[in-house]
C-alpha positions as a printed NumPy array, in Angstrom:
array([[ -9.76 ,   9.434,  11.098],
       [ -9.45 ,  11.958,   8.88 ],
       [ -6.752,  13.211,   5.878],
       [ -7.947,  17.118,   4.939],
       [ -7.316,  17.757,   1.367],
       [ -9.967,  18.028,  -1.201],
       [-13.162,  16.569,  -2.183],
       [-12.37 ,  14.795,  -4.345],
       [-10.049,  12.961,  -1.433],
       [-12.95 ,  13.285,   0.996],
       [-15.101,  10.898,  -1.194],
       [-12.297,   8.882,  -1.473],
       [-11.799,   8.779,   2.519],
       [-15.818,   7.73 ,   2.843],
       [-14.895,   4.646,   0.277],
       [-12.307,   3.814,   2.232],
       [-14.592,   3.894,   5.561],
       [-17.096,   2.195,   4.047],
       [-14.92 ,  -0.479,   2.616],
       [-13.316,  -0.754,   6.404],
       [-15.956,  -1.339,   8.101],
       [-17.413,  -4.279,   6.325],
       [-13.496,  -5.182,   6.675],
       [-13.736,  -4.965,  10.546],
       [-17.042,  -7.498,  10.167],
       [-19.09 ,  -4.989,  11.813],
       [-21.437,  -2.389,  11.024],
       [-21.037,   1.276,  12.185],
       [-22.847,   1.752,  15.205],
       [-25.101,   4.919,  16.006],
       [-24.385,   4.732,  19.781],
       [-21.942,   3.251,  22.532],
       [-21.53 ,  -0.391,  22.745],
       [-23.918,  -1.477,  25.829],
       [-20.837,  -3.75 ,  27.26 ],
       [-19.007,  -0.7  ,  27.375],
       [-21.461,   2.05 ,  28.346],
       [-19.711,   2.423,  32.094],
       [-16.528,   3.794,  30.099],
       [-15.628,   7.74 ,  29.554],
       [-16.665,   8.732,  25.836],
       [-14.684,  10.834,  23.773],
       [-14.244,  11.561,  20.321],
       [-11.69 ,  12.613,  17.351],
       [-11.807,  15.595,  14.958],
       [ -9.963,  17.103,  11.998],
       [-11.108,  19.754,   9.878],
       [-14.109,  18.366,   8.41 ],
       [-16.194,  19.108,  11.781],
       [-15.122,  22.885,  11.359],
       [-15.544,  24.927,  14.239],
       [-16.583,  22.738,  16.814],
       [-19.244,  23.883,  19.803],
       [-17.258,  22.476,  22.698],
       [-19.752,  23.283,  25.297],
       [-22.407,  21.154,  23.688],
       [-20.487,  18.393,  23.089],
       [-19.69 ,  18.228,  26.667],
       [-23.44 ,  18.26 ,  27.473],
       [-23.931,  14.975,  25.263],
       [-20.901,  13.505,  27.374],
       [-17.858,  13.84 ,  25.814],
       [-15.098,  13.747,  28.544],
       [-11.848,  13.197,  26.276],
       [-10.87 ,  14.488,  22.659],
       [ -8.372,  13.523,  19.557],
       [ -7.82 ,  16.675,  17.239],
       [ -6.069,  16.418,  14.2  ],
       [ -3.2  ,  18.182,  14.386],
       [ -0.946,  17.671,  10.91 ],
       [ -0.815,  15.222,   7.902],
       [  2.999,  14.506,   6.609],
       [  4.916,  18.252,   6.713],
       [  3.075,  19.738,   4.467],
       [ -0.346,  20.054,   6.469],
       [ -1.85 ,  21.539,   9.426],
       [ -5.337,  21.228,  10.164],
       [ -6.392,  25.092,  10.214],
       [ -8.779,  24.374,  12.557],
       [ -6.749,  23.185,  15.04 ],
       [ -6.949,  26.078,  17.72 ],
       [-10.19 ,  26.381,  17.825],
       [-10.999,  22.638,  18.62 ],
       [ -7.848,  22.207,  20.806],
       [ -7.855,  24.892,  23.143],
       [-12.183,  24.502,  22.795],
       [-12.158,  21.385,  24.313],
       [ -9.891,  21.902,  27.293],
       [-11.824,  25.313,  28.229],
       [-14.818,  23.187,  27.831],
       [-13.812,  20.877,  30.335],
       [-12.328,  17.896,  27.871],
       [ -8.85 ,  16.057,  27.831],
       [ -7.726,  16.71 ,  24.838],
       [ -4.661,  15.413,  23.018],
       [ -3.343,  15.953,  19.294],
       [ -2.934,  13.414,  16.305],
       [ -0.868,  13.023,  13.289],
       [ -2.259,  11.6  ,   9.96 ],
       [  0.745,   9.615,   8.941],
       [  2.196,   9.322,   5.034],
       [  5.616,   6.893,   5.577],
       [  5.786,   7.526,   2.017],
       [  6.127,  11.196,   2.07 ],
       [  9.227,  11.589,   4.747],
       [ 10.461,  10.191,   7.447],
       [  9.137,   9.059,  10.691],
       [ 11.504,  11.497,  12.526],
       [ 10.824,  14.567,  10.101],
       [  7.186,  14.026,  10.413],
       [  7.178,  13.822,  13.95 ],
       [  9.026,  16.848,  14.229],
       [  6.535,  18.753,  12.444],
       [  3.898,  17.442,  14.411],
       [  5.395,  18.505,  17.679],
       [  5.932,  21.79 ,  16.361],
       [  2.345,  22.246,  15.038],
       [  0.381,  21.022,  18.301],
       [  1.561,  18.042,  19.033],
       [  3.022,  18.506,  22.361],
       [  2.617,  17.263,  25.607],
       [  2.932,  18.581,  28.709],
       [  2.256,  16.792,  32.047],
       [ -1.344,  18.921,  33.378],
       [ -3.547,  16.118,  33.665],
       [ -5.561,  17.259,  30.584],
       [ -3.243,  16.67 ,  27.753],
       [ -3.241,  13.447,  26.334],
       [  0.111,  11.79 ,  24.709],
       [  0.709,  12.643,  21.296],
       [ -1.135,  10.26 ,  18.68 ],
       [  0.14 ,   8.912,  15.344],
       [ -2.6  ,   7.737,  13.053],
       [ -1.155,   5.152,  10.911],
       [ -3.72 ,   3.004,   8.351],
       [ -5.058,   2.115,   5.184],
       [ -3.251,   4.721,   2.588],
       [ -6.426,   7.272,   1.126],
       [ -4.133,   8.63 ,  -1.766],
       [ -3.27 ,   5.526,  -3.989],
       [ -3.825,   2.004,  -3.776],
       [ -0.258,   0.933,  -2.18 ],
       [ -1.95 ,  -0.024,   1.051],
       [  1.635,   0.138,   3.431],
       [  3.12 ,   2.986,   1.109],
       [  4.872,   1.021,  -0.778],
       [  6.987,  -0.382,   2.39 ],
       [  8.428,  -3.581,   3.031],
       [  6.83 ,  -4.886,   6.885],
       [ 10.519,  -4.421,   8.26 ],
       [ 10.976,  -0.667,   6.915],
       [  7.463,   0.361,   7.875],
       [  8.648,  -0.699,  11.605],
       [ 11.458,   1.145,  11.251],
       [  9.46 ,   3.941,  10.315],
       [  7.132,   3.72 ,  13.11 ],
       [ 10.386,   3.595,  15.44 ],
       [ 11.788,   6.899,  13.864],
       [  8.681,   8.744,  14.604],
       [  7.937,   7.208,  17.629],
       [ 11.883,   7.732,  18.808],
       [ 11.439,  11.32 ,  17.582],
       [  7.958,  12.163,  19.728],
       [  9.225,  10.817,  22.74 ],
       [ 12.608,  12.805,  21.957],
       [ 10.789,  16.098,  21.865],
       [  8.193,  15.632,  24.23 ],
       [  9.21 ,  12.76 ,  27.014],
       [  6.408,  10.546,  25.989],
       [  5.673,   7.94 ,  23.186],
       [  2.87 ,   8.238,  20.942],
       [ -0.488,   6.439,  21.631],
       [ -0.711,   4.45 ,  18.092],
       [ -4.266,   4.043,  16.299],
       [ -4.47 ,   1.645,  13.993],
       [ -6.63 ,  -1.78 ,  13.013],
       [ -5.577,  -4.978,  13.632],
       [ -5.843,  -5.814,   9.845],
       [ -3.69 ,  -2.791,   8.703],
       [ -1.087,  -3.253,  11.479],
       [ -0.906,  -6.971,  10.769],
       [ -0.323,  -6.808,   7.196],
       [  1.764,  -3.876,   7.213],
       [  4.34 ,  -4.587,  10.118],
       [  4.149,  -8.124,   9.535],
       [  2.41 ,  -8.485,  12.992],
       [  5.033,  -6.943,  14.775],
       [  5.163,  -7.07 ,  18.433],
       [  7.794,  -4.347,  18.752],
       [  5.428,  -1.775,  19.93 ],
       [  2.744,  -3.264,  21.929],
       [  5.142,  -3.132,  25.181],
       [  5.413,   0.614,  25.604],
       [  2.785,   2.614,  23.297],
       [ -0.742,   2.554,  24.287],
       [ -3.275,   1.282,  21.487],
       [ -5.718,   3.336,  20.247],
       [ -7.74 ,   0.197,  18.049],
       [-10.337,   0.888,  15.314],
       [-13.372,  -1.428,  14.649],
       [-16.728,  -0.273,  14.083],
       [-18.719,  -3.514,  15.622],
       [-20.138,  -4.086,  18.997],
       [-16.467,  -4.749,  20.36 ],
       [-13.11 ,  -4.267,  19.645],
       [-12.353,  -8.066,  18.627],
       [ -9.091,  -9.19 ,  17.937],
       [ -6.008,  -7.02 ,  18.657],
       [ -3.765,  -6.   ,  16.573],
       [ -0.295,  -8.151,  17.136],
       [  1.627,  -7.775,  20.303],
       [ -1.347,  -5.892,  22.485],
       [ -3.526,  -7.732,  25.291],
       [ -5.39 ,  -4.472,  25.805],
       [ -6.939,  -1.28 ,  24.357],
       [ -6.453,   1.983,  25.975],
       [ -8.944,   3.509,  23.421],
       [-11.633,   2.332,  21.432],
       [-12.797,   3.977,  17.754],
       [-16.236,   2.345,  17.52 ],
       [-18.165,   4.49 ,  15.416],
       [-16.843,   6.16 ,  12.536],
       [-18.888,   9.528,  12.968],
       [-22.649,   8.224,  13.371],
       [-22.865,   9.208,  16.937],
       [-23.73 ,  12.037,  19.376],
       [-20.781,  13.563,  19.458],
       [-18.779,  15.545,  16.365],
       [-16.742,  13.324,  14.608],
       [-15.863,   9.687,  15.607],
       [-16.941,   8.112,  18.121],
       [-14.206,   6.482,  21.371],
       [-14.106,   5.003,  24.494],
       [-11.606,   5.218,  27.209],
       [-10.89 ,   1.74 ,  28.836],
       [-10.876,   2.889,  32.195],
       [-12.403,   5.118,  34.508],
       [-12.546,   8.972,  34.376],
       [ -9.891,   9.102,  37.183],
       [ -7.345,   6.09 ,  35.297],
       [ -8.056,   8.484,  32.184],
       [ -6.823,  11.895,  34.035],
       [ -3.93 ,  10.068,  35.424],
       [ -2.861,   8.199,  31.717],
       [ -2.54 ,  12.116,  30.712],
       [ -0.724,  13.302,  33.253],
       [  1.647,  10.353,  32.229]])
């Protein structure tokens, strides 16, 4: 994933990869994981791929897409349009993401202005639920925001209450299992009723992050691959994956 400020930041956000991945005790990959070949591909974007050409990255495969929508309420990926409404005239699911900063706002006021700048849903069979991207911290070196485990759960709760509030489904939530497990204290409070979205650039997704016995999506690449951006799986068929949109 991706926060869209300067490049100064941008550097910053390739540290932080870097320093991930040899976290996640993998190396990036440059294609999909052969136990996991059968599976829809897919991708996620945010400014830094630009305008995106939909139609080729159809042709390499791509059958489902993350954009970035917003970061806190202060930022809206200006690309957005193009790579949203791209990939569903291209033929892609598509769903939007949020870049979250629990140090910024609240979960609820954060939410809000992610529904309002693209992250709705609607029940078509080609919109995926919204996503909130919640991680390592690229600004500073407070790794949960400064949050205690129990308030960073609450703040998880407010967005999450918020989303499904606004659009009648709860977020998908990507994370790693060594961010999530430090900074929730392993809670299990989510694993229940949001679908994981897990990142781990190895040849599997390895251990889950606390609470979840399966991943609905898979980052496993970190933007070495064929497609634009980085690299996903769906953990299902192409059918399971029109019907987990439609909700």
């Amino acid at each position: 994933m991706a926060c869209d400020r300067t490049s100064t930041l941008r550097r910053l956000r390739a540290l932080a990869v870097s320093l991930a991945t040899l976290t996640f005790g993998g190396t990036a990959l440059a294609g999909v994981p052969v136990s996991a070949a059968d599976k829809p591909k897919g991708h996620d974007v945010s400014s830094h791929q630009k305008n995106v050409n939909w139609p080729a990255a159809h042709d390499k495969g791509a059958r489902f897409v993350y954009v970035k929508a917003t970061e806190a309420t202060s930022y809206r990926n200006p690309y957005f349009g193009q790579q949203y409404d791209g990939a569903r005239d291209a033929g892609l699911v598509r769903g939007a993401y949020h870049f979250a900063l629990p140090d910024r706002s609240s979960g609820s006021a954060q939410a809000a202005y992610f529904v309002r700048n693209g992250g709705d849903w609607r029940a078509d069979g080609w919109t995926l639920p919204p996503a909130l991207d919640i991680e390592h911290n690229p600004y500073n070196s407070k790794n949960c925001y400064g949050l205690s485990a129990s308030r960073m759960v609450a703040w998880i709760r407010s967005f999450s209450d918020e989303v499904d509030r606004l659009t009648g489904r709860r977020p998908v939530i990507y994370t790693t299992t060594n961010w999530w497990n430090e900074c929730t204290g392993a809670s299990r409070a989510f694993a229940s009723d949001h679908a994981l979205w897990v990142a781990r650039y190895s040849s599997s997704p390895g251990t889950l992050p606390a609470g979840w016995g399966y991943w609905t999506f898979w980052q496993y690449d970190n933007g070495r691959g064929s497609l634009p951006g980085d690299q996903n799986l769906f953990n299902g068929s192409m059918a399971q994956l029109r019907k987990f949109a439609q909700g």
